[in-house]
C-alpha positions in Angstrom: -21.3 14.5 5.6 -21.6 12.5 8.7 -24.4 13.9 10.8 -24.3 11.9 13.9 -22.5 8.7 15.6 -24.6 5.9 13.6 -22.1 2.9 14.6 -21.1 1.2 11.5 -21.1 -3.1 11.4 -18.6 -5.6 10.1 -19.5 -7.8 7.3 -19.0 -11.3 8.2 -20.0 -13.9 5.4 -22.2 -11.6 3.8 -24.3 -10.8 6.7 -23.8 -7.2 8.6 -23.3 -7.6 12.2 -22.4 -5.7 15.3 -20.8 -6.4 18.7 -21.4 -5.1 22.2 -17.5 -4.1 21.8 -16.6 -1.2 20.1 -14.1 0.8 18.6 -14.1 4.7 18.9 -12.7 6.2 15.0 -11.6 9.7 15.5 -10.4 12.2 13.4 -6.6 13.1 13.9 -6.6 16.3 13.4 -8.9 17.4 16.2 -9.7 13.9 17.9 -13.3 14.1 17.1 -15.0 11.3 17.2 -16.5 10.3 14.2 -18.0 7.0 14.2 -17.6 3.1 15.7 -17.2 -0.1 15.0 -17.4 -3.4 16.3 -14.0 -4.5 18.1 -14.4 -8.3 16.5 -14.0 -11.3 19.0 -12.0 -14.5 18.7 -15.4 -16.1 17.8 -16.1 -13.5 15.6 -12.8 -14.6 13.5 -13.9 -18.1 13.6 -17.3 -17.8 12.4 -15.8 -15.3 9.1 -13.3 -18.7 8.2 -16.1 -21.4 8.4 -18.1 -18.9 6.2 -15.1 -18.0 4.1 -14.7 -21.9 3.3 -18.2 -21.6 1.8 -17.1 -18.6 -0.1 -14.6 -20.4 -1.3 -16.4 -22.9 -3.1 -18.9 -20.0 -4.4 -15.7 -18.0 -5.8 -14.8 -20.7 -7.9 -17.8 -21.6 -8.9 -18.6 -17.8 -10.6 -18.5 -17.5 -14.2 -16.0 -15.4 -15.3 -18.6 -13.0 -16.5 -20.1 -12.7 -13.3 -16.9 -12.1 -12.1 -16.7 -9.0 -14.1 -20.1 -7.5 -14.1 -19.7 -7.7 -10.2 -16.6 -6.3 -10.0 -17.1 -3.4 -12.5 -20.8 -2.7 -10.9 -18.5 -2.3 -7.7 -16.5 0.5 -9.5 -19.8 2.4 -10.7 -21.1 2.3 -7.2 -17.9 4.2 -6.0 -18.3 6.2 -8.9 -21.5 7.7 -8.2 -20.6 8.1 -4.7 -17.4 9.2 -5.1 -17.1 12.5 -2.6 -18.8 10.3 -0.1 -15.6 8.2 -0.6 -12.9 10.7 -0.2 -14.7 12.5 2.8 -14.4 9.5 4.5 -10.6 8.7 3.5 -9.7 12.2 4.8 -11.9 12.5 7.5 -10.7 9.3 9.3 -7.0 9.3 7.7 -4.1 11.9 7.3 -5.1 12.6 3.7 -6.4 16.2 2.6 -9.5 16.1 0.7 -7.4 16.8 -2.8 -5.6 13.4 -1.6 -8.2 11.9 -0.5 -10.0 12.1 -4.3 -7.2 10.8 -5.6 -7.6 8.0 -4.0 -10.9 7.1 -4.6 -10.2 7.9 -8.2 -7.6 5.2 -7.9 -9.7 2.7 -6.7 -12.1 3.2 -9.1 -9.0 2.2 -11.6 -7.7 -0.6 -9.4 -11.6 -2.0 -9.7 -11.8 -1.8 -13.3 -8.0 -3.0 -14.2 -9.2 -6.4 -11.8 -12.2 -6.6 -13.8 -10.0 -6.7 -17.4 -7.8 -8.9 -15.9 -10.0 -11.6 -14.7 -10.7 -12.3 -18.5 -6.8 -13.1 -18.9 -6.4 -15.9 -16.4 -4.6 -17.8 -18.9 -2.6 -21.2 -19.3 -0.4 -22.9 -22.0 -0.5 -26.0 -23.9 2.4 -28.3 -23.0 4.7 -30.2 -25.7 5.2 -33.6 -23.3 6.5 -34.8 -26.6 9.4 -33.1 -26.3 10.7 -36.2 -24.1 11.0 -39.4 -25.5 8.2 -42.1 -24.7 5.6 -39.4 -24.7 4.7 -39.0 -28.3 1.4 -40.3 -27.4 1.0 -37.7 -24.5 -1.2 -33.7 -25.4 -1.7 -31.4 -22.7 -1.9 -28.0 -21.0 -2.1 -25.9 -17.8 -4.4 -23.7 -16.5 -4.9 -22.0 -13.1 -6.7 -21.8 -10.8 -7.8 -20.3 -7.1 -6.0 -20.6 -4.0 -8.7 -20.7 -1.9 -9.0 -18.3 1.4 -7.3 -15.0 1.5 -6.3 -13.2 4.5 -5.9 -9.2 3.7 -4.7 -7.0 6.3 -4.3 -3.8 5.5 -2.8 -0.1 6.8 -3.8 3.4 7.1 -2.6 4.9 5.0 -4.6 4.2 1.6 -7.4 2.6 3.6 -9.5 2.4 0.2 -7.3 2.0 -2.5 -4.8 -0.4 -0.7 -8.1 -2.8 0.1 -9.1 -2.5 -3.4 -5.9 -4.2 -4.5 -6.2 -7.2 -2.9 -10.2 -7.6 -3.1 -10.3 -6.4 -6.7 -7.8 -9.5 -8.1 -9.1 -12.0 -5.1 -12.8 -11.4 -6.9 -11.2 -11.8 -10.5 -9.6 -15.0 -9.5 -12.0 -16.8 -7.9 -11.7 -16.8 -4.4 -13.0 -15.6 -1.2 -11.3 -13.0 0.4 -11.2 -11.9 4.4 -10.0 -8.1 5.0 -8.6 -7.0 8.2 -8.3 -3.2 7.9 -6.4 -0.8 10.2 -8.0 -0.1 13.8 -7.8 3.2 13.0 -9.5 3.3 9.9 -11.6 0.7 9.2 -14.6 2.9 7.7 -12.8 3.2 4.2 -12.7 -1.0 3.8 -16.3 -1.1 5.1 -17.7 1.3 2.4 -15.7 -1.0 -0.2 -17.8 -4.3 1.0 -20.7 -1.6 0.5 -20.1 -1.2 -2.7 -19.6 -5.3 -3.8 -22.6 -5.9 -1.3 -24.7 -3.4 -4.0 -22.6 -5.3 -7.2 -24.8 -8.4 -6.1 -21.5 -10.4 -4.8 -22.6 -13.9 -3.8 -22.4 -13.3 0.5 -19.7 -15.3 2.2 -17.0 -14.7 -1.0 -16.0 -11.1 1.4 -15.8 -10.0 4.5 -14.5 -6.9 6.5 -14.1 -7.8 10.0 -12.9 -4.7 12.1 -11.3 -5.7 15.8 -7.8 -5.3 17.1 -5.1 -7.1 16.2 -4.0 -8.4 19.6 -7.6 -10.2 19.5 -8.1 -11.8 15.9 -5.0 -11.0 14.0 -3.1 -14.3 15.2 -6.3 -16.4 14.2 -6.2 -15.2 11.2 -2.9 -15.5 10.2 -2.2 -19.2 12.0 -5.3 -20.6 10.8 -5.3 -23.4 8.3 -7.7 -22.6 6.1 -6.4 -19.5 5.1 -4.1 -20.4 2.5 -2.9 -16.9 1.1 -1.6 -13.5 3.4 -1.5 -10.4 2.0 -0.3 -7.5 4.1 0.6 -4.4 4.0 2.6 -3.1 6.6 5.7 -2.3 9.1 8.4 -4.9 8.8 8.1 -5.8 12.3 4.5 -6.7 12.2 5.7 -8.4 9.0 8.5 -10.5 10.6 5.9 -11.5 13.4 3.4 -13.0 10.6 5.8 -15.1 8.8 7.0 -16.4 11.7 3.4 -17.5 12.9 1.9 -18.3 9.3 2.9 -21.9 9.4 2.5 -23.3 5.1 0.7 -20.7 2.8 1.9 -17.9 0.2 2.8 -14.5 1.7 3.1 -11.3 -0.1 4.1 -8.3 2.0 5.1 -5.1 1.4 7.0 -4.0 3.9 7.7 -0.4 3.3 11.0 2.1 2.6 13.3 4.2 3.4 13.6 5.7 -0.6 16.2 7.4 -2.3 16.0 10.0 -5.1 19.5 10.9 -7.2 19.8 14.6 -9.0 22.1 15.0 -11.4 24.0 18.4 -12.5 22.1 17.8 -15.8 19.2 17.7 -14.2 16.0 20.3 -14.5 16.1 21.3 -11.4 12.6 23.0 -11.0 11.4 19.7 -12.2 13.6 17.7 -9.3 12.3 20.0 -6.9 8.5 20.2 -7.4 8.5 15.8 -8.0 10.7 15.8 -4.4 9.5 18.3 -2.3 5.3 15.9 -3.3 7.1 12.8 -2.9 8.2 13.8 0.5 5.2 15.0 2.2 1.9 13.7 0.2 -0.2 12.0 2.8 1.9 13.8 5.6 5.1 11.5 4.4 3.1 8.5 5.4 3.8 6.6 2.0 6.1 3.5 1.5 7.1 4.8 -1.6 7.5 8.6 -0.1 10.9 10.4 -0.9 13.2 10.2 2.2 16.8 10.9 1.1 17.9 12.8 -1.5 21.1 12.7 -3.1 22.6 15.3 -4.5 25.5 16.3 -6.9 27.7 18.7 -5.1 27.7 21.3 -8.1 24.2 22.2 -7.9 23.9 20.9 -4.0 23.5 24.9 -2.8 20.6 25.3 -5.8 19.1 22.1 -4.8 19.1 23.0 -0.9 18.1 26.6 -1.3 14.8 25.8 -3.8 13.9 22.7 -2.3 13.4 24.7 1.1 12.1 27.4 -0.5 9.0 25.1 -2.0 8.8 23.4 1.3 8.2 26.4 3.1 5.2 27.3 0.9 3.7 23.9 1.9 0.2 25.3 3.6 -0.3 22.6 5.8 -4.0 22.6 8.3 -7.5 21.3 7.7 -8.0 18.8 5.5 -11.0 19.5 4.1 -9.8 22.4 2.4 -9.3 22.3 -1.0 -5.9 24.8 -0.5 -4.5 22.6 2.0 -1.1 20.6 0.9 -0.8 18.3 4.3 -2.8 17.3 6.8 -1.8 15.6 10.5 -0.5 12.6 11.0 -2.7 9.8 11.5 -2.4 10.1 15.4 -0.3 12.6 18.3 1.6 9.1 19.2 3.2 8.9 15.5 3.7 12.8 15.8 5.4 12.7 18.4 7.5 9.2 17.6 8.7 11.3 13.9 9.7 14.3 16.5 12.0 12.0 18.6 13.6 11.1 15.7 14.6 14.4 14.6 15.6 15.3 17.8 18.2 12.3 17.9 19.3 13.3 14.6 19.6 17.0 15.7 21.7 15.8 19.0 24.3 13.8 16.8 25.2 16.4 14.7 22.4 16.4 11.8 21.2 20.2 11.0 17.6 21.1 10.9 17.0 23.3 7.6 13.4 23.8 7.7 10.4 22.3 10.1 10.7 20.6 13.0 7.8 21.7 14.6 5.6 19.7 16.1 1.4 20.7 17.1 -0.5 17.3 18.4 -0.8 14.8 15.6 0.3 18.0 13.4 4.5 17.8 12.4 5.5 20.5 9.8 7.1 19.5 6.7 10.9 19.1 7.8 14.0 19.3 5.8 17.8 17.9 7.7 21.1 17.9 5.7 24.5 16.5 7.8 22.5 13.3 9.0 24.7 10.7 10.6 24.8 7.7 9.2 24.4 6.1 13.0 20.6 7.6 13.2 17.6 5.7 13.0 16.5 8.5 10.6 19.0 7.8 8.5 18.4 3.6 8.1 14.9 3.3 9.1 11.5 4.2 7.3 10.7 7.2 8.9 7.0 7.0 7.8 6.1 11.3 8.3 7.2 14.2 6.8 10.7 14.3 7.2 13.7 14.6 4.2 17.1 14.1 4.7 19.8 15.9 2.1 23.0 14.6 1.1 25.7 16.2 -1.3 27.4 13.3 -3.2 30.6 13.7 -5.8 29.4 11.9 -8.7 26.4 9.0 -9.5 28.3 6.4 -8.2 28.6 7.5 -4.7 24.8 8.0 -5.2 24.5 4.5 -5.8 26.5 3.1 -3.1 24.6 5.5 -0.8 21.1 4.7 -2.1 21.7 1.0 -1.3 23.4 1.3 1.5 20.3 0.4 3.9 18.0 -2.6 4.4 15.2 -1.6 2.6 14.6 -1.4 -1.6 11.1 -0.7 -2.6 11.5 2.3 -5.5 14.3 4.9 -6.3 14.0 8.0 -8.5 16.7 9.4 -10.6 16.8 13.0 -12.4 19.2 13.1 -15.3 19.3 13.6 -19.0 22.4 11.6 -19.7 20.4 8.1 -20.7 24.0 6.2 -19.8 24.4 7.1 -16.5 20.3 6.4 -16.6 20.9 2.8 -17.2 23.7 2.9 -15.1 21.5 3.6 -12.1 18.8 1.2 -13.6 20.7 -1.2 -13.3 22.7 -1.0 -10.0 19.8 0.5 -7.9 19.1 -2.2 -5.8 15.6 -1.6 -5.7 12.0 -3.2 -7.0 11.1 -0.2 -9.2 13.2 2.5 -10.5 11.2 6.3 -12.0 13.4 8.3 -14.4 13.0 11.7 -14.2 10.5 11.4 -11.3 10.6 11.2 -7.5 10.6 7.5 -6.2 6.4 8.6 -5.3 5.0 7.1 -8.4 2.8 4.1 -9.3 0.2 2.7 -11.5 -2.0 0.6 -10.5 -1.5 -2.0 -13.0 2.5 -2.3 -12.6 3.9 -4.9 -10.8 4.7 -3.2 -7.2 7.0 -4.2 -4.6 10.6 -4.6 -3.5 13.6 -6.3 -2.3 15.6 -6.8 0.9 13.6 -6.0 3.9 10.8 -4.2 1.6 8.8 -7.2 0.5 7.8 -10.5 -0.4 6.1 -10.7 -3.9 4.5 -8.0 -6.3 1.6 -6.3 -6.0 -0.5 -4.9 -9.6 -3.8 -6.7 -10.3 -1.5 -8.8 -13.1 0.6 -9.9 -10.7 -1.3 -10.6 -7.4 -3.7 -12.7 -10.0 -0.8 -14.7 -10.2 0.2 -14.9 -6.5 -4.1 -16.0 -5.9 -3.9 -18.5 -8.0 -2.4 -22.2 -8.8 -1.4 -24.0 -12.5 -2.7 -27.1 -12.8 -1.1 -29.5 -15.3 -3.5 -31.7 -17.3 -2.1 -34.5 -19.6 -3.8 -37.5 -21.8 -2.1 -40.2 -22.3 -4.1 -41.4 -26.1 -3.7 -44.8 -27.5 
């Protein structure tokens, strides 16, 4: 538990520093204060790339071994401490405390998947015989680390989400810089805790907390930084690739997900995977369930259960273990998902269930008759908010499904395996869950989406992949 205000400091290059600027952490659901951090200068950012450079060199130094003792030490640490963990997710995020150990269980995972895969950095041989004049040519590829990586990082898994991009940056050799939300930045600090305990060589992370205004253009502009990986709003997204100048970006962007239920679908089933796709972590989940469409015979047994289950959401404090939601991660968000109803609502949309709005709390909602000219409708909405459509048959659920700019993950409910594959295959989307709400995800799948939802995947596999390089090697023999 935290006692008193104890003023946490930002690892920079292995060394734990403070600043005479600070940053306040409160707790949305009562604005509590909770503890502070440094607000990170311009020099600040400098000083974390000349020592990143260093860590650089370190990183890809590291035995492979090393690599994975330090990394899987990491994951014990967590272990041991793990309510410690998941009282701070919930108590400076929107996650209950049932969320909030699910998280830290996942980042335990996340840890220990990086720590496999860092033995699997693999190459090829290459037959350069296979073009004539180089019968007397043998070779191979192998790769190897980028460099400096630049992670910035949201709210809204502030442990787990960090753990994906340090856990495969470790495994492949490089150092690794972490911006983490403003508003929670204690998660991503108690993750450098953890590698600082693992005996990881100092300079190869750092956790530098500040505002983005501040040390977020450096960081991304900067030469030396020769990988991005964010997690974020498309806007902020759009801004970084803009300023990035030449170095790999992966983003993900976020959503705006559909779900598709069937007449052959088991409904109780649709409903329970919806109704937790739609509101875990207050609907603050790229992957969260925002429209649902479905088939008109079963549209009034759909509507009627589905509110029927939201209604029984108990939504209050999160550090009790029989709350299902907690706030939202500040009053200004509350209030930006109650605008957005209310616009709906004004153009015709009809408010089912919800709609209520108590400072940074907003009550699980349910709309059906959206326009398709709301922002609700296009945009992620990014809180707990469900729109509900009646379509005629699966392919009108298609069409509608793709018909936005975003394609991170869809869900389908159905027992007919044809029109499964139908949907598989015409769902313009990065990841598709059968049977399931779009709200699902392992940690070692590759993870992201198309249009507007991403660059790149994310899934210790593949980020290894993004972090690193192939070098060719050929000898010419006589």
């Amino acid at each position: 538990m935290i006692d008193q205000i104890r003023g946490q400091k930002m690892l920079i290059g292995g060394k734990w520093v403070g600043s005479d600027e600070i940053i306040e952490v409160r707790d949305p659901q009562d604005n509590s204060l909770i503890d502070t951090v440094p607000a990170a200068s311009t020099e600040d950012m400098l000083q974390c790339i000349e020592e990143a450079k260093e860590g650089a060199k370190i990183a890809a130094s590291m035995p492979v071994h090393e690599r994975i003792r330090i990394i899987n030490a990491a994951a014990d640490y967590i272990e041991e401490n793990k309510e410690k963990y998941a009282f701070i997710i919930s108590k400076e995020g929107s996650k209950t405390i049932r969320e909030a150990q699910k998280e830290a269980a996942r980042c335990i995972q996340t840890l220990r998947i990086s720590a496999e895969e860092a033995r699997r950095i693999n190459g090829e041989t290459i037959p350069f015989d296979q073009m004539p004049g180089s019968e007397n040519r043998v070779g191979y590829y192998y790769r190897f680390p980028i460099g400096i990586i630049a992670a910035i990082t949201p709210f809204n898994d502030p442990l787990n989400l960090v753990a994906h991009k340090v856990g495969p940056a470790i495994a492949s050799g490089n150092a690794i810089i972490v911006k983490p939300a403003t508003v929670t930045p204690l998660s991503a600090l108690l993750l450098a805790e953890a590698f600082s305990y693992a005996g990881l060589p100092p300079k190869v992370l750092s956790v530098i907390t500040g505002h983005g205004r501040e040390i977020g253009d450096i960081l991304v502009i900067h030469p030396a930084i020769r990988m991005i990986s964010f997690t974020g709003g498309l806007k902020a997204g759009e801004d970084i690739v803009r300023k990035a100048g030449l170095k790999k970006i992966s983003m993900e962007l976020g959503s705006n997900s559909p779900v598709i239920v069937l007449e052959d679908a088991d409904l109780e089933d649709a409903v329970e995977s919806s109704v937790s796709g739609a509101f875990w972590a207050a609907g603050q989940n790229c992957l969260g369930v925002q429209r649902i469409y479905i088939q008109e015979s079963i549209y009034e047994t759909f509507q009627k259960a589905f509110i029927s289950r939201t209604e029984q959401y108990c939504v209050g404090d999160k550090q009790s273990n029989l709350t299902d939601m907690g706030p939202l991660i500040t009053e200004k968000e509350a209030i930006r998902v109650e605008k957005l109803v209310q616009e709906a609502i004004e153009k015709g949309a009809l408010l089912l269930t919800g709609g209520q709005r108590n400072g940074a709390f907003y009550s699980p909602t349910v709309l059906t008759n959206v326009p398709e000219n709301c922002k609700i409708a296009k945009e992620e909405i990014f809180g707990p908010v469900v729109l509900l459509y009646p379509v005629a048959d699966l392919e009108e659920a298609i069409e509608k499904s793709n018909n936005v700019d975003y394609g991170l993950q869809a869900g389908i409910f159905t027992k007919n395996l044809e029109k499964a594959h139908k949907a598989i295959a015409q769902l313009d989307v990065g990841g598709i869950m059968i049977n399931d709400s779009s709200d699902y995800r392992i940690d070692a799948m590759p993870f992201g989406g198309v249009k507007k939802s991403g660059l790149g995947r994310e899934g210790i596999k593949f980020a290894l992949q993004e972090m690193t390089e192939p070098k060719v090697v050929c000898f010419k023999l006589n």
